[in-house]
N, C-alpha and C positions, 0 to 999 in steps of 0.2 A: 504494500500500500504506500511507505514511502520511499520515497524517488530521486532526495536529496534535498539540499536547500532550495528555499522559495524561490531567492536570488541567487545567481552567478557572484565568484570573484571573494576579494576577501573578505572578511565581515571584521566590523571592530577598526578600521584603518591599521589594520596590519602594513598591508603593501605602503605606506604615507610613512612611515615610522623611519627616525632617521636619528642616530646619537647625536650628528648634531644641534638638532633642536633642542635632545635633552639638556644639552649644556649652557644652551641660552635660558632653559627654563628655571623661575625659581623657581620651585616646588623639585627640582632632581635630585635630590636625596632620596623621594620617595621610589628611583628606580633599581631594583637589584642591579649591582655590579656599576653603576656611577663612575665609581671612582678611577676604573679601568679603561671603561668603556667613553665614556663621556669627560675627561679630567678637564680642573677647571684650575688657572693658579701658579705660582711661581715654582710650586714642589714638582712640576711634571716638564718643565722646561729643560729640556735637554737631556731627557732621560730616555730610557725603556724599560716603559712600564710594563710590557707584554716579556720581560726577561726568562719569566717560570717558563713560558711557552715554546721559546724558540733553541733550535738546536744547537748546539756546542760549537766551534767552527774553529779547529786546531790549526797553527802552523805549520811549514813545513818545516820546520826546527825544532818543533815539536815532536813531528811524529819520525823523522830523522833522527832524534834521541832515543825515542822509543822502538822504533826498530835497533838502531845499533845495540840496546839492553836485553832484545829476545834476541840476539844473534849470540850475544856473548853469553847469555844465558842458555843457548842451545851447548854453546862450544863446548861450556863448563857440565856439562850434561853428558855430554859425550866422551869428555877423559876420564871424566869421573866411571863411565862406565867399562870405558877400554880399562882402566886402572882394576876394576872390578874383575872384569874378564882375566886380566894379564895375572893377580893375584888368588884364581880359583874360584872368586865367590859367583852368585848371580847377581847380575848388577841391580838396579829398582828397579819398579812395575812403575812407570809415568802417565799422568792423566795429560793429556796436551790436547789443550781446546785452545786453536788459534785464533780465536773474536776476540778472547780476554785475558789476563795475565795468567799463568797457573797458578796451579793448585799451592797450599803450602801445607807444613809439613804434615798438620794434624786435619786435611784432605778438604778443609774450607775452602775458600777462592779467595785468593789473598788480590784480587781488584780494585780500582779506586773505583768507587761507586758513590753515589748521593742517594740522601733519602734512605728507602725503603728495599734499594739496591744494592745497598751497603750491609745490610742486614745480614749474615749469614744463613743458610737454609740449614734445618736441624733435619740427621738423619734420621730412618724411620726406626724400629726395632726389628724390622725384619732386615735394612741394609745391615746393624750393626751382627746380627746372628750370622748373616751371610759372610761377612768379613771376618769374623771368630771362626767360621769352620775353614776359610781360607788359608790362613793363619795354623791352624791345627795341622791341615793339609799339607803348607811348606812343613813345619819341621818335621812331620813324619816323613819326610820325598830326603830330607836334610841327613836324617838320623838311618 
């Protein structure tokens, strides 16, 4: 029986809506986000306001530093493990996820992170049981 709106288009002057109006308005306080969206004022003059939002944007001196610290970080990976080899043992088991820094020793993500990124993720009790019978595993292969 119904068919949609009586009228076409937007209802409410949606489409007419414009931040900058708000900010000529007095009464903009009463808009969620204002102060983002519509700034008014010498505190916004020459800033970015919108900084939460926008991506990262490194150097190339930057990431020329950081590559040359996963190369040397490779190298030192790989005597370490010749050295292993050459002295009888087995060398490490290495987690190598190339987006972000590795692993550190007690198998966290030793990354620069922000926020909620930064966080460590806690293992579950079934990784920890799995890594205990692993464990058990090598020194019985050892002995």
């Amino acid at each position: 029986m119904y068919d949609g709106p009586i009228r076409g288009g937007t209802r409410g002057g949606q489409g007419d809506f414009r931040w900058s109006q708000v900010a000529n308005d007095k009464h903009r306080e009463n808009y969620l986000g204002h102060t983002v969206n519509a700034p008014v004022g010498r505190w916004q003059k020459n800033s970015d306001i919108h900084w939460y939002n926008r991506d990262v944007q490194t150097s190339d001196q930057e990431k020329a530093a950081r590559e040359k610290a996963e190369e040397i970080r490779r190298l030192k990976e790989q005597e370490e493990d010749a050295l292993a080899i050459a002295l009888g043992q087995v060398p490490k088991k290495r987690n190598h996820d190339h987006d972000h820094d590795h692993a550190n020793g007690n198998g966290e993500r030793a990354g620069v992170g922000t926020g909620a990124n930064d966080v460590p993720v806690k293992k579950s009790e079934k990784d920890d049981e799995i890594e205990r019978l692993e464990k058990e595993e090598r020194k019985r292969e050892k002995a």
